[in-house]
C-alpha positions, 0 to 999 in steps of 0.5 A: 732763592732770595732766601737763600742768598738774602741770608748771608747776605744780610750777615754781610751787609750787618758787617758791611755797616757797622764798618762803614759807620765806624768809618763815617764815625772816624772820618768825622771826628777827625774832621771835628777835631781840626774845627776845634782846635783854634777854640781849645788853644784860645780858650773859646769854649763857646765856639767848641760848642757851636761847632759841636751843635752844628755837626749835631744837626747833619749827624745821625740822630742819637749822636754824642760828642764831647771834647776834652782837654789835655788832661781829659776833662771835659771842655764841651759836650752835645748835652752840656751835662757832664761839662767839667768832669774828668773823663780819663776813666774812659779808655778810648779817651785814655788812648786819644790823650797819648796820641792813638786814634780809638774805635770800637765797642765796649758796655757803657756803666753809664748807660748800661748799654753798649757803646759805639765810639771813636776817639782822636787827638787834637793836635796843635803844633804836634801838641795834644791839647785835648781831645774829641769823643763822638759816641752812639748808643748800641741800640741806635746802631743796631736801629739803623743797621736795622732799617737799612736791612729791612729795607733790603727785606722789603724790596725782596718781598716786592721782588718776591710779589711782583715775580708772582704777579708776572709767573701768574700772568704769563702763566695764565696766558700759556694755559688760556692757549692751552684751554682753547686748544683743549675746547677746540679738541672737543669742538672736533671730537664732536664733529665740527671739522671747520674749526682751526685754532689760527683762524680763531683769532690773530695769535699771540706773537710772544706766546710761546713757540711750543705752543703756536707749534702745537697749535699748527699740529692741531690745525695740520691733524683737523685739516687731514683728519678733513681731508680723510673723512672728505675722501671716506664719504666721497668713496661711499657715494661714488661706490653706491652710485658706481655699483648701481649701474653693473649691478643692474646690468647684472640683473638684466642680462640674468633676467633676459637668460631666464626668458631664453632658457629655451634657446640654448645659444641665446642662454648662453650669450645672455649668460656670458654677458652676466659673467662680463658684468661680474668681472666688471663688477670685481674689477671695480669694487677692487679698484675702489678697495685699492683706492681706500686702502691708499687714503691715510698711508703715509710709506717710508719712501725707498731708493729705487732704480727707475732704469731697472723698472723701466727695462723690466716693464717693458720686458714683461709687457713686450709679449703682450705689446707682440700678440697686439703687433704693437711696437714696445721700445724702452730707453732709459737713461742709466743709473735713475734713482728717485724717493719713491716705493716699488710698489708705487712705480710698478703700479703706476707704470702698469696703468700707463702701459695698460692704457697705452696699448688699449688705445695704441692701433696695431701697428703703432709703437709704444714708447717708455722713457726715463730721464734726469731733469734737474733733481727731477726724475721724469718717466714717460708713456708715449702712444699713437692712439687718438691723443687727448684733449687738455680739458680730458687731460686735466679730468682723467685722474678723477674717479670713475672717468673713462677716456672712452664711452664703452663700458670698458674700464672701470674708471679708477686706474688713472685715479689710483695712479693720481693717489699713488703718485701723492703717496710718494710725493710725485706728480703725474699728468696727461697731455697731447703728444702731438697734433696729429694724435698721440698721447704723453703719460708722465710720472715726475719724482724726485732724485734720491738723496737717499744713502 
């Protein structure tokens, strides 16, 4: 870029100079000119000459001044040595002795150089009574035009280096964030799921955005890829432990079959008693599969019509809620629409609704409830079984907890109904509904804003 703006701008600035030197030229001798009028009209060729010297000293050096008469000789000069000779074969002075002021160039025989001059007349009493020729050297000229372009290539030489310092600089400082990004991914590939690139150190406030932005990614992936890893490990102990007590169970009840074998009836109990370890056992490992499938997933949240799925619950739950004699009532408000998925409502519903009428005495009542609060869509499960404490209420949705202390139940209904309610972005809770008893399962989501 400086390159090609520096090229014609150095044509520019030759130009500019040279025009700006036949100006200071011109200015000058004009200036000289009023000086030595006086001394050209009294004769006083000494004062001409100081005049003359002292404008030498302040002059760019190389200059060259001569001061003429009327007819063209020679009165006075910077170097005192062509004093008395007639000058009138030069034109510019030719042109200076009728009156014209004359600037320019033109080959010097004498120097056998180019020259750069200017003319003017001096006047006295709108009389011409000489005139006054200050000359530089082509070659000094060019030298100074020369210098003060050079200049102009230095400072963009500078321009260039320190623009190379400050690219290689930042430059540096992007990729230093880059390489630790990149050290840190083979820090987690080999297993060191602690690290996060925020608390390595304070951070760079004028880095760039982009990469502070991929640096919380990294953290957001190590943290959830923590998180999943935590949850996988924690699924293999807790299954490894939960199988260990049906599958002991199962064996047992067979060997207690085998030493009945005997007696018919008794056979038969034992046997039907492995049979209800087995189906405990089925519905176990296909909860702790339902939990595992659902760590990771990440759904495309729908527009659901919770009304519809309250009164179509309640429906399909209502035969079984009649052969129990329990009492189903559903009552929900119209047009509910929460960001969820079907199958995370209908789920969710079908545990409350299972747990309720398993605690819920005959004769009770059941109630299913949907309502706007806020931007807030809450649905609520009320039963008049036993009721539960806060401190149950705050450990019913872990793994493998039972509200009773039968065997019944595998335990993870509620924790997959916690894990779904993630899923979606919801929340769900337990609390007492009363204190003469009576439980309250809630499911809170929130209001579709989807069109």
């Amino acid at each position: 870029m400086l390159v090609i703006q520096d090229i014609p701008l150095f044509g520019y600035l030759d130009n500019m100079e040279h025009t700006q030197i036949y100006t200071s030229l011109e200015r000058d001798a004009w200036r000289l000119a009023d000086n030595v009028d006086t001394g050209i009209e009294t004769n006083d060729l000494k004062g001409v000459q100081t005049v003359i010297t002292n404008y030498l000293k302040t002059a760019e050096s190389g200059a060259r001044v001569i001061v003429t008469d009327g007819n063209g000789v020679v009165l006075a000069s910077s170097d005192k040595t062509d004093i008395g000779e007639d000058y009138t074969n030069r034109p510019e002075v030719v042109a200076a002795i009728t009156g014209k002021a004359a600037t320019g160039e033109r080959q010097s025989e004498t120097l056998k150089d180019e020259l750069v001059y200017t003319a003017v007349p001096i006047e006295d009493s709108y009389r011409i009574i000489g005139t006054l020729r200050i000359s530089f050297s082509g070659k000094a000229i060019d030298e100074l035009v020369s210098n003060r372009i050079r200049g102009l290539v230095v400072v963009g030489f500078l321009t260039i280096f320190i623009t190379l310092i400050a690219t290689v600089i930042i430059a540096n400082a992007i990729t230093e964030r880059l390489r630790r990004i990149q050290r840190a991914t083979s820090e987690v590939a080999m297993g060191n799921l602690e690290l996060r690139l925020n608390n390595m150190d304070s951070g760079d406030p004028t880095s760039a955005p982009e990469v502070r932005q991929l640096e919380q990614a990294f953290d957001f992936m190590v943290e959830r890829l923590k998180t999943v890893l935590d949850s996988q490990r924690s699924f293999a102990s807790d299954a490894s432990h939960q199988l260990r007590t049906p599958l002991t169970a199962l064996r047992l009840k067979l060997e207690n079959a085998a030493a009945v074998v005997d007696n018919p009836d008794a056979s038969a109990d034992a046997i039907e008693a492995a049979s209800a370890e087995v189906v405990r056992l089925q519905m176990l490992v296909d909860g702790l599969l339902a939990l595992a499938r659902l760590e990771g997933s990440n759904p495309q949240l729908e527009h659901i019509d919770v009304t519809n799925a309250v009164n179509t619950k309640a429906e399909l739950w209502m035969p079984l809620a009649q052969e129990r004699n329990i009492r189903l009532i559903a009552k929900a408000a119209p047009n509910l629409q929460a960001a969820a998925t079907p199958m995370a409502v209908d789920q969710i519903l079908d545990a409350y609704l299972d747990n309720a009428l398993d605690f819920t005495p005959e004769g009770g009542t059941i109630t299913i409830s949907a309502k706007q609060v806020e931007d807030r869509i809450e649905v609520e499960v009320i039963d008049e079984g036993p009721g539960i404490s806060p401190a149950d209420a705050t450990k019913a949705f872990n793994r493998f907890w039972r509200g009773r202390s039968d065997d019944s139940g595998t335990g993870l209904g509620l924790a997959i109904v916690a894990r779904l309610a993630a899923v979606i972005g919801a929340q769900v809770s337990l609390r007492p509904a009363s204190s003469k008893g009576g439980t309250i399962a809630q499911l809170s989501m929130a209001k579709s804003n989807i069109s």
